[in-house]
N, C-alpha and C positions, 0 to 999 in steps of 0.2 A: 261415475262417468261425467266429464267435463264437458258438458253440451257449448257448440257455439253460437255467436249471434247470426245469424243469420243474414247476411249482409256480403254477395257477391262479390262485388266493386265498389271501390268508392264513387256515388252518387249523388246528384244537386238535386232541389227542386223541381229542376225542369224535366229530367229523368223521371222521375215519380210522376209528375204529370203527365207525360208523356203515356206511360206505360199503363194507367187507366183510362186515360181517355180512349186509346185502344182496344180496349176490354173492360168497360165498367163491371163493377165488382156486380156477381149474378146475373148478369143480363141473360145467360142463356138460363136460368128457371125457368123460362115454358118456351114451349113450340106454339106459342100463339103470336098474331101479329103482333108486333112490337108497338107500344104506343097503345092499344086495344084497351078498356075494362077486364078482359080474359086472359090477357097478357100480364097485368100486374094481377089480377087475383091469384093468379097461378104462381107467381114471383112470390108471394105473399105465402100464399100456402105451403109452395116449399122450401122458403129459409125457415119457418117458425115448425117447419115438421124436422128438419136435419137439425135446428138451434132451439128444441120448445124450450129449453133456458129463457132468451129473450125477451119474451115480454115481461116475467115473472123478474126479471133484475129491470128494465125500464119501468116498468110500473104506470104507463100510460094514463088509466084513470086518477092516478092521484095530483096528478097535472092540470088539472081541468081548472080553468083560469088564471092559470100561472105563467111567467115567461118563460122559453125554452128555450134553450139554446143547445146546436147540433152542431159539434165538429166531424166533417165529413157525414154528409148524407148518404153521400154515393146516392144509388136510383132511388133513393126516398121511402124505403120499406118500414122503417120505425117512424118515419117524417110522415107520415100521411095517419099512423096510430096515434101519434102526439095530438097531431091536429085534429083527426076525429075525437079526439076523446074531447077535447076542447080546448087545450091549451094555445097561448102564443105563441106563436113558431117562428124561430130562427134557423138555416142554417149556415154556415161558413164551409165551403166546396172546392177544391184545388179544381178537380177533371172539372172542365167545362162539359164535356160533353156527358157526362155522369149527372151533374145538375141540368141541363136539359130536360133527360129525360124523369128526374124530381118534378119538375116545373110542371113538364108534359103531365103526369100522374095527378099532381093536385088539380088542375084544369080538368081532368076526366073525372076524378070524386068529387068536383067542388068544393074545393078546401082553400083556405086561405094559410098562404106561407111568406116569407121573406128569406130570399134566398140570394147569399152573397158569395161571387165566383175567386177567391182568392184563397192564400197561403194562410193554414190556419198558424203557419208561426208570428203570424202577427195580426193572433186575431182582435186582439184588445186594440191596437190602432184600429183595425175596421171598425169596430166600434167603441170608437170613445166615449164615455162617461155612461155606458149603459151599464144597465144590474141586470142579471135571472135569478130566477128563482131554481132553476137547475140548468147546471149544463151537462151536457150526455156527450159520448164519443165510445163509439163502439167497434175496435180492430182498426183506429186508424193512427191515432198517434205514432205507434210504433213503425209505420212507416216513412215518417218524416227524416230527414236529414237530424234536427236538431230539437228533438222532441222538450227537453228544458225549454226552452223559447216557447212552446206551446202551453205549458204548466206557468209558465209565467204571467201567458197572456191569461190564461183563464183566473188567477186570483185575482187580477184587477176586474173582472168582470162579476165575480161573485157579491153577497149580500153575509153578512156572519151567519145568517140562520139557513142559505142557498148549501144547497149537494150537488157535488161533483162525482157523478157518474160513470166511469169509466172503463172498458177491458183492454188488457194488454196480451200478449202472447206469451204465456209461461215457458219459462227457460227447461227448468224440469219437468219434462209433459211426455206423452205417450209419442205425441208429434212430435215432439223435437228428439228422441233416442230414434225415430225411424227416419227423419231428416238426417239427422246425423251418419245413420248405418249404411244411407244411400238408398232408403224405398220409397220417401214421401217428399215431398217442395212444402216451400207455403203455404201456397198458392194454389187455387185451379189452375190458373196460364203460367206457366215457365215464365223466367224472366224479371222476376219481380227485385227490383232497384235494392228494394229496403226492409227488412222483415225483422227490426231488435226483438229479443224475448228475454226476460224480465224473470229474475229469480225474488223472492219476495221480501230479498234484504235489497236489491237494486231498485223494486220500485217502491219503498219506506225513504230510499235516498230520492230517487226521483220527484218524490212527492211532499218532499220536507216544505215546512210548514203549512202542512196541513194534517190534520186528525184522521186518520182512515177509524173508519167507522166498521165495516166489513172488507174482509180481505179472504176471497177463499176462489177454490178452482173447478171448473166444470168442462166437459164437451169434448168425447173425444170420436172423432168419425167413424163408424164401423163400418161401410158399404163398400163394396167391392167396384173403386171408380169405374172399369171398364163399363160394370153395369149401371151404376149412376149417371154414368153420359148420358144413357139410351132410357133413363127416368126411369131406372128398374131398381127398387133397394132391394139388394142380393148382399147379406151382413157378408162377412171376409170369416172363414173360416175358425180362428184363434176367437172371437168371436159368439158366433152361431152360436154355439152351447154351454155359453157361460149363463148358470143364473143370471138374471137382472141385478136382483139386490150386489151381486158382485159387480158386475159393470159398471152399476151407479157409483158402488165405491172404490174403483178405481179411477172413473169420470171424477171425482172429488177429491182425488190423490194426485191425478198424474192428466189433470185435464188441461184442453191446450189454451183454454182461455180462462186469465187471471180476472176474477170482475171484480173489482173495486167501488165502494160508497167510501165518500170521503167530505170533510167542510176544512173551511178554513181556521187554524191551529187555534188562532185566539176566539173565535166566535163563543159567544156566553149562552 
């Protein structure tokens, strides 16, 4: 089956921006006040209970006095792990109003961030002549108009011994046969500008000169959204009564997010 990309309309930047700042990514993970310690704990605890993949691929502790760099924050749910754990935090943010409420969050944990509101396809001019020691980006590149411009910006940023971090949305995935069939989106909100997905010889191209170190696939949603709106996980049938150990290896077959470790090609 010839899965496609994902990509409604042809879309700009501005579109893309537009349409988070609208709906920053998770914002509705709790019914608590917005802004609140309760409101992000809760944001907190339900992306890493739907994604327990992510920490285990950001690897937070192991940053701890290193520079970091975050393309796309969005509301800061791994930006505020980074920084507790101790690292230097960067991140580079298209939605203004998605970094806001990043901004808002470090001020309630006390954290220290640097948080820059612009296009990350040019994030290396935002930052001219700096190095990390890791840059991260997790589910947003593939949103971009011109996601090459973003891989380009990040080798000028890297160090030969720095890792680049990254997931994309796998072309061949559980999500993209039921996108395709007509039962699943992207996205939570309809609408979304831009959603490339990435079979694992497009992103060897995408990433050319650079060494991919790890390349494998995870995460595929089981919940019955009606009832995940209403914060109930109720698995979806097909589902329910599959062994684990099968689920897991189909989450590793046909999962909908590509995570990539990768350095740059010539690094010694």
């Amino acid at each position: 089956m010839n899965t496609p990309n994902f990509e409604p309309a042809p879309a700009n930047i501005d579109a893309v921006k537009s349409f988070w700042d609208k709906r920053p990514c998770n914002i509705r993970h709790s019914q608590a006040q917005l802004g609140t310690r309760e409101y992000f704990d809760q944001v907190e605890a339900r992306k890493y209970f739907v994604e327990p993949h992510i920490p285990g691929f950001a690897q937070f502790e192991r940053w701890r006095g290193k520079r970091v760099l975050e393309i796309g924050c969005g509301i800061g749910t791994d930006a505020v792990n980074f920084a507790r754990a101790g690292a230097d935090y960067t991140a580079v943010e298209l939605s203004s109003e998605s970094m806001k409420i990043a901004q808002q969050r470090f001020e309630v944990f006390g954290l220290n961030g640097r948080f820059i509101n612009a296009n990350a396809e040019s994030v290396a001019t935002q930052l001219p002549g700096e190095k990390f020691d890791l840059v991260y980006s997790f589910g947003v590149i593939h949103h971009t108009p011109q996601p090459a411009a973003v891989i380009d910006g990040v080798k000028q940023l890297l160090k030969p011994d720095s890792e680049f971090r990254l997931m994309l949305y796998s072309r061949y995935s559980w999500k993209s046969f039921m996108i395709a069939l007509g039962f699943d989106q992207p996205e939570a909100q309809s609408g979304c500008p831009i959603a490339f997905t990435y079979s694992a010889a497009e992103i060897r191209h995408l990433l050319s000169g650079f060494q991919i170190l790890e390349l494998r696939k995870d995460h595929i949603f089981p919940y019955l959204i009606s009832e995940y709106r209403n914060y109930n996980y109720k698995v979806v049938p097909w589902f329910r009564w599959m062994p684990r150990p099968l689920f897991r290896s189909l989450e590793t077959s046909l999962g909908w997010h590509s995570l990539i470790t990768c350095r740059l090609a010539d690094a010694k």
